[in-house]
C-alpha positions, 0 to 999 in steps of 0.5 A, spaced: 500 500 500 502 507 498 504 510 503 499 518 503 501 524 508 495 528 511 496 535 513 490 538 518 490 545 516 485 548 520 489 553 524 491 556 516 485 555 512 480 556 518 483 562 521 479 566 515 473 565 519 476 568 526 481 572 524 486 566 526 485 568 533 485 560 537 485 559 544 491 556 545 489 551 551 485 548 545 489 547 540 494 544 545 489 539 545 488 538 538 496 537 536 495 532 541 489 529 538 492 530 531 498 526 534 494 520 536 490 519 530 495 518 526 496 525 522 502 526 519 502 534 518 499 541 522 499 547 518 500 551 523 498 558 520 500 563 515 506 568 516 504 574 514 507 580 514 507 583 521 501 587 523 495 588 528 490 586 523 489 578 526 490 573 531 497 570 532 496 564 528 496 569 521 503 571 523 507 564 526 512 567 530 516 566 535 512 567 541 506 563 537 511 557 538 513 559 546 506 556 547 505 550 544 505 543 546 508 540 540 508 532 539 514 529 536 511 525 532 507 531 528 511 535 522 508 543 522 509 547 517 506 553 515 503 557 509 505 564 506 502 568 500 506 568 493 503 575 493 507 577 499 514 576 496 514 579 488 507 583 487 510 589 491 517 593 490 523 589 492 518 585 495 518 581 502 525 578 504 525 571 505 532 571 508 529 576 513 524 573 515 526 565 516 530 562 520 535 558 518 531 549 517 535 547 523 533 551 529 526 553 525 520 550 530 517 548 523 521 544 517 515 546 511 513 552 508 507 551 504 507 557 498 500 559 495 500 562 489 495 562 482 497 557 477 497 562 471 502 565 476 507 560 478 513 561 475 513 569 480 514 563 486 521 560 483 525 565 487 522 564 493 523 556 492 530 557 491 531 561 497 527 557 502 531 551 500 537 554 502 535 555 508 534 548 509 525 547 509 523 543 505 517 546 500 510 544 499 508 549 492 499 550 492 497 550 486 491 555 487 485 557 481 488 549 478 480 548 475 479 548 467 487 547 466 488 545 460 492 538 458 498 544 455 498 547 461 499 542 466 504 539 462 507 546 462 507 547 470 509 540 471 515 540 467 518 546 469 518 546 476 521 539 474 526 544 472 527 548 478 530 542 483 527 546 490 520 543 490 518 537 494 510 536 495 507 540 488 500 541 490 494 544 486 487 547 489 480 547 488 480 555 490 473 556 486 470 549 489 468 547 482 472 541 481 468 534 480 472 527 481 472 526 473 477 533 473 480 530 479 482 524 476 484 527 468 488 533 473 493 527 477 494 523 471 496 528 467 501 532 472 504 524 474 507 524 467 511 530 468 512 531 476 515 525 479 514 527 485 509 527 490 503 531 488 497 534 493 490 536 493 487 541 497 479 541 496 474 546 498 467 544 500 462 548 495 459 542 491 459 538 497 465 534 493 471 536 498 471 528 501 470 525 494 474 529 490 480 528 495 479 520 495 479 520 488 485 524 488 488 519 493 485 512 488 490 518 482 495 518 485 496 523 491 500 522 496 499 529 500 491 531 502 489 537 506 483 536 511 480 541 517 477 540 523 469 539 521 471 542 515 472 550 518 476 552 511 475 558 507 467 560 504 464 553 504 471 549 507 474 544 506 475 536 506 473 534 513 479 531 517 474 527 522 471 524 515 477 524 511 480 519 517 475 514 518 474 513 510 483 512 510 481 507 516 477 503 513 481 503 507 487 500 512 491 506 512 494 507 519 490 512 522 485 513 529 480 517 528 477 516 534 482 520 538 479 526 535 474 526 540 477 531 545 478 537 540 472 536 536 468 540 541 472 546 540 470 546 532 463 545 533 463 551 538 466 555 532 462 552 527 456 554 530 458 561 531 461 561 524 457 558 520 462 555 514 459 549 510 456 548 503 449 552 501 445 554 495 450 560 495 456 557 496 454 552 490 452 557 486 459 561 485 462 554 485 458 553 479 459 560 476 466 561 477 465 565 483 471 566 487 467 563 495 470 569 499 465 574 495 459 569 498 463 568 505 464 576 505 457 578 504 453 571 508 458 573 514 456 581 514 450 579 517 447 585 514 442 583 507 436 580 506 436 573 501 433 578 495 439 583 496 445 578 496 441 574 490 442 581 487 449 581 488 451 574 486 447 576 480 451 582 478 458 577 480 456 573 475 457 579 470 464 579 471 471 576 472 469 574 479 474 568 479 479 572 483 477 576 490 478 584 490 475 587 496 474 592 492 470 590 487 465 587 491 464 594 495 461 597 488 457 591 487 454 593 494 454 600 494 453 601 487 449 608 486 449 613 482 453 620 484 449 623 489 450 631 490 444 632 495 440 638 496 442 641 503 447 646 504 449 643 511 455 648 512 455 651 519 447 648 520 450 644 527 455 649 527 455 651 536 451 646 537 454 640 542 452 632 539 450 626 541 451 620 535 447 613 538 448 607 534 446 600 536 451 597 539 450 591 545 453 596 551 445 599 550 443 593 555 447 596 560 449 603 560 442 606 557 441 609 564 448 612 564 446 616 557 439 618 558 442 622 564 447 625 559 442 628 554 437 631 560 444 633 564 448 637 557 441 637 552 446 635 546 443 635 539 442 627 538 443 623 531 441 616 532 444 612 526 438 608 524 433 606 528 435 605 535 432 600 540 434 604 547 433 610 546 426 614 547 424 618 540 423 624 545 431 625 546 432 623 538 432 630 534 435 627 528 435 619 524 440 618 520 440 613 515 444 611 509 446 605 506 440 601 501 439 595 505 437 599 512 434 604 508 429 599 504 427 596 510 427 601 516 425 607 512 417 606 514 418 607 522 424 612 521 419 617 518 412 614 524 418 618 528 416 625 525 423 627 526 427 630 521 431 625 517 439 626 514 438 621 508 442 621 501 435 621 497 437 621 491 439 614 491 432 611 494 427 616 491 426 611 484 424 605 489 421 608 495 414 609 495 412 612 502 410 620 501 417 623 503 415 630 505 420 635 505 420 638 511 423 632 515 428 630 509 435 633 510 437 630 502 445 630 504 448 627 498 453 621 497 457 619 493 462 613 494 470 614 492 476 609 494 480 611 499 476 618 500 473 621 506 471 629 504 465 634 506 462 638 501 457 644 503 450 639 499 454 632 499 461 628 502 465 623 498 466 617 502 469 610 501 463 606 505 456 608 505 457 606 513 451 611 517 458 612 521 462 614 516 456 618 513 454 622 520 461 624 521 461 627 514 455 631 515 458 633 521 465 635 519 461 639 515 456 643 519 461 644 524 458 643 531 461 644 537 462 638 540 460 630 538 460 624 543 458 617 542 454 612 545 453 605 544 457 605 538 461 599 540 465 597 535 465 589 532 467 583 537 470 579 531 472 583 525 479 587 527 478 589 519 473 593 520 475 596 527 481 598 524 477 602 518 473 605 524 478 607 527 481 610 522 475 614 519 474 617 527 482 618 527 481 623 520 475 626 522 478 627 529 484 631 526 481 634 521 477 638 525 482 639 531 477 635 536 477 629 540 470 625 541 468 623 547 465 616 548 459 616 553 459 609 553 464 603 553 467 602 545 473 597 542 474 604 537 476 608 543 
């Protein structure tokens, strides 16, 4: 019987969910429990360039290592992003970065990078291998490769002499077992060496396609507790293992039974998995982190994510950009408004409430605020704590909360800041001009800009937008409350503060947060 590795990549790959931050005592455990099942290899991480962004497991460093337990018999090895080395100027240098194989706590590096790419990775296979590291090379966006191109990618990493494990991944999810089969067979006769496959979960196909990778002849198979994995996931390494055992492979399965809870409490917070959306793009060529951005978002109903992915499918979407998918999202007309805003607040001290869990505990605290300093309050949309009576002003931007909240907004009979350009077509309710402060809106990369009838703003966020109006209409003073900040997504806390930075500077003015915020 062949010998075929397993590595468990859960800590890698399912740090897309939560941002690589993992307790460290339960993954203790499940190195441990790896260890018993027979797993040969823990991807333990990425090595990203150093940040603040996320947890300790997108960086692998040195104080990551300090806390871990890892068994001897387990080989860890970790990933890094092609993109990270060449795409910027003299790019990230792999010799300031690793430490030499021998005193390293991983032996592995794994590299990334897209198929039609691959010749941009020789370098950094070279410089690797001189530091002693064994090299996996994944083969990422590897669907609908023609025999040509194989045959191409095969023969001239051959070439190079410095890869060890060549891997090729079904990033889209769109691979079936026919493909995998033609996809093995036809690098087998140009690379003699061991070949990999990472699957993804988007047409339920993951276990399937890997055990069709193995009858192909894969040694190398990638799998993640309960699948946690980038968009749908990946092969789940619970099931991967119990079907390897039942073929006879030397592995035990049952000893994942003291870290699979852990991976449930995940999963049920985060939701991965195969669904119509996820099939969807698989079956459209729909890069999966479009689905896993919009779904995670929590913010849209299934008509509007439907009319997203609709637009998606218009497009090259094989490839995620961040940015693409925020003109899908906001896609609007230019937006001038009606409303000289200049000075209309000016003197006046501010209270902007938002909805934010600390409303549960702290709302007291802020009702006694406006009866003691009596500031103009702007709720951004509608607000499940404060009385109508303390509220002068809703605000309200972005179209999905417009579509929905907009009835109960104006049942309020208060003013309402709105860029109503974009709405005006498709709303239906008799908008009388009195209550209507129409402050245009217009969407611009990186642009955070106050005009006397509209502002130019990157993300048409109700924060964002109210401190545009503000910068504008020049008050006295602004506080917050009960805008809390994100619990799980450093990204967007990050973009946060940094707009509250700008307008702070820009204006000269500290804001003042009543209530408890990670954005302070």
């Amino acid at each position: 019987m062949k010998k075929i590795k397993v590595l468990d990549c859960t800590c890698r790959d399912g740090g897309y969910y939560n941002s690589w931050n993992f307790k460290i005592d339960e993954i203790n455990q499940y190195l441990f429990s790896c260890s018993k099942s027979g797993i040969d290899i823990v991807e333990i991480g990425f090595v990203f360039p150093l940040g603040k962004e996320y947890g300790i497991f997108a960086y692998s460093q040195k104080k990551l290592f300090s806390k871990l337990q890892i068994p001897k018999n387990l080989d860890i090895c970790v990933m890094i992003n092609a993109k990270d080395f060449y795409e910027k100027k003299n790019g990230h240098q792999i010799k300031k970065i690793f430490l030499n194989s021998k005193i390293s706590p991983f032996k592995i590096v794994r590299i990334a990078i897209n198929f039609n790419e691959f010749n941009y990775g020789q370098k950094i296979t070279k410089d690797l291998k001189q530091l002693g590291y064994k090299i996996g090379f994944n083969l990422m966006q590897s669907h609908n490769k023609k025999i040509n191109e194989i045959a191409y990618v095969g023969k001239e990493i051959t070439k190079w002499r410095t890869v060890d494990y060549l891997y090729f991944a079904d990033s889209i999810g769109c691979m079936d077992p026919n493909y995998i089969n033609y996809f093995c067979k036809t690098l087998k006769r140009y690379w003699k060496k061991d070949i990999g496959i990472h699957a993804h979960n988007n047409k339920s196909f993951a276990l399937i396609n890997t055990l069709e990778a193995i009858n192909s002849g894969a040694t190398m198979v990638d799998s993640t507790m309960l699948g946690m994995g980038r968009g749908a996931g990946n092969t789940c390494t619970e099931n991967l293992l119990i079907e390897l055992e039942k073929r006879k492979f030397n592995y035990k399965p049952k000893h994942l039974a003291n870290t699979l809870p852990y991976f449930q409490l995940l999963k049920n917070k985060y939701n991965w998995g195969p669904n119509y959306y996820y099939h969807f793009s698989a079956a459209n060529n729909i890069h999966p982190t479009y689905i896993q951005k919009i779904l995670t978002s929590n913010k849209y109903s299934n008509n509007f994510i439907n009319k997203i992915i609709e637009n998606l499918t218009q497009q090259k979407t094989d490839i995620f950009k961040e940015d693409y998918l925020n003109n899908q999202i906001y896609k609007i007309k230019d937006d001038e408004g009606n409303f000289e805003a200049k000075n209309y607040l000016k003197g006046k001290k501010i209270l902007i409430v938002g909805s934010g869990d600390s409303g549960n505990i702290e709302l007291k605290k802020v009702e006694e605020f406006i009866k003691k300093y009596k500031p103009t309050v702007i709720s951004l949309n509608i607000n499940p704590y404060i009385k109508n009576k303390y509220i002068d002003f809703y605000l309200s931007c972005f179209d999905f909360r417009v579509f929905f909240e907009i009835s109960e907004i104006l049942k309020k009979n208060k003013p309402v800041i709105i860029p109503l350009n974009r709405f005006k077509n498709n709303l239906k309710f008799n908008l009388k001009k009195e209550k209507i402060i129409n402050y245009g809106l217009i969407v611009k990369e990186k642009s955070f800009k106050s005009y006397s009838n509209h502002c130019e703003i990157d993300k048409p966020l109700a924060l964002t937008y109210a401190l545009a109006f503000c910068k504008i209409a020049n008050p006295k003073k602004i506080s917050f409350a009960f805008i809390d900040g994100y619990k799980d997504d450093i990204k967007e806390n990050k973009y946060l503060s940094q707009i509250i930075s700008k307008f702070q500077k820009q204006m000269n003015s500290k804001i003042n947060f009543v209530t408890k915020s990670i954005l302070n």
